[in-house]
C-alpha positions as CSV (number, residue, x, y, z in Angstrom):
1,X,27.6,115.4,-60.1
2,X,28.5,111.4,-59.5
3,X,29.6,111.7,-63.3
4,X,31.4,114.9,-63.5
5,X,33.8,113.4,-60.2
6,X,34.3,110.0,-62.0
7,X,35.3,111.4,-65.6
8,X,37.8,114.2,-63.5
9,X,39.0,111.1,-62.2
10,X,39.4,109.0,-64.9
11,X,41.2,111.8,-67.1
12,X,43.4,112.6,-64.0
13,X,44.3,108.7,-63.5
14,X,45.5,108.9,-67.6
15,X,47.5,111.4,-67.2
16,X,49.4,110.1,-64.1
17,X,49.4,106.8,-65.6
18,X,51.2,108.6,-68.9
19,X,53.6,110.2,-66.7
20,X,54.5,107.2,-64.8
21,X,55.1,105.0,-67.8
22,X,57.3,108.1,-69.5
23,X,59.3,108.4,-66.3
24,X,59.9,104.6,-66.0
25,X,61.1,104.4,-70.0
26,X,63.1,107.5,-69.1
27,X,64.9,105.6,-65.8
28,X,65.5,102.7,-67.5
29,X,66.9,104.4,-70.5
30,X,69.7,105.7,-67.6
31,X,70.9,102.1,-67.0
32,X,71.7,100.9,-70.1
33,X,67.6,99.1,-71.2
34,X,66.2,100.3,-75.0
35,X,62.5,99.8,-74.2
36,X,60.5,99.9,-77.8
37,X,56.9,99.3,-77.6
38,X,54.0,98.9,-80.3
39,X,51.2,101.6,-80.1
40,X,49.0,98.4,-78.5
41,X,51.4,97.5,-76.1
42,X,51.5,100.8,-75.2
43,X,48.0,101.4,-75.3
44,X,47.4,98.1,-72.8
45,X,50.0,99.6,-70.5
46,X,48.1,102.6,-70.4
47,X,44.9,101.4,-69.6
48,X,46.3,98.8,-67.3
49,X,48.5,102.0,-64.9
50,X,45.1,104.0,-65.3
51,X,43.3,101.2,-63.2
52,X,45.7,100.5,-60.8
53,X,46.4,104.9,-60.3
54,X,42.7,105.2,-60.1
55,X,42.5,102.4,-57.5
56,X,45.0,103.9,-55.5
57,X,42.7,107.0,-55.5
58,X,39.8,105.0,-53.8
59,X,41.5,104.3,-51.2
């Protein structure tokens, strides 16, 4: 069951992270910034929003 809660989490801290990195491009897009990243910056950022959403679930 201990594994079931942690992947639910992990998939549900990628999709906020997603969502988060969208809606900061999307802002900055608003005041004037052209933001272009590779797919590994992208993927870093990714992993790297995932960790800190997920933390911000354990607490």
């Amino acid at each position: 069951m201990k594994y079931i809660t942690g992947l639910i989490n992990l998939i549900i801290s990628l999709i906020i992270s997603t969502i988060i990195i969208y809606a900061i491009n999307f802002i900055a897009g608003f005041a004037g910034a052209d933001y272009s990243f590779s797919n590994g910056e992208v993927f870093v950022i990714w992993i790297l929003m995932a960790i800190l959403v997920n933390n911000c679930f354990n607490k």
